[in-house]
Residue, then its C-alpha position, 0 to 999 in steps of 0.5 A: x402498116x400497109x392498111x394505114x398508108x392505103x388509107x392515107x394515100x385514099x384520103x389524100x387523093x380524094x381530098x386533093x379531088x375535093x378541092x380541085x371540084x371545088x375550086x372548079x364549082x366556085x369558079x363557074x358560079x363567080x362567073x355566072x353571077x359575075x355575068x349576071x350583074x354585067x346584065x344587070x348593069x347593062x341594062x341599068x347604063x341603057x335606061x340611064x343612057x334613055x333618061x339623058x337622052x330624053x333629058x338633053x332633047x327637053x332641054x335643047x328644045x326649051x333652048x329653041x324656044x328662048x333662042x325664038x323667044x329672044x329673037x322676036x323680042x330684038x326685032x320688036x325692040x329694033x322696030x320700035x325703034x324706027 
């Protein structure tokens, strides 16, 4: 009988140890890739971030130009009109 409960309690003690390593390695893992993919989605946002940026300047420029554009065409229309 004392073979048996020695066995039990041996089981027991290295299974209660089994899953607290493996909780301890699955947690470490989730946070290595959980980090991973932040990376990743850090550097896809700041390649976005450039895209737009680069976006807004074409776009701003291309409204300077009809700004330009509309001016002259007003002041051709008021001296054609003197």
């Amino acid at each position: 009988m004392n073979l048996g409960k020695a066995v039990a309690k041996r089981i027991a003690v290295w299974g209660v140890l089994g899953l607290i390593g493996g909780g301890v390695a699955a947690d470490t893992l989730w946070r290595h890739k959980s980090a991973q993919e932040q990376a990743a989605l850090r550097s896809q946002q700041a390649a976005e971030l450039q895209r737009l940026a680069g976006q807004m300047k074409e776009l701003t420029d291309q409204l300077d130009a009809e700004r330009l554009r509309r001016e002259a065409l007003e002041r051709s229309l008021s001296e054609g009109r003197k």
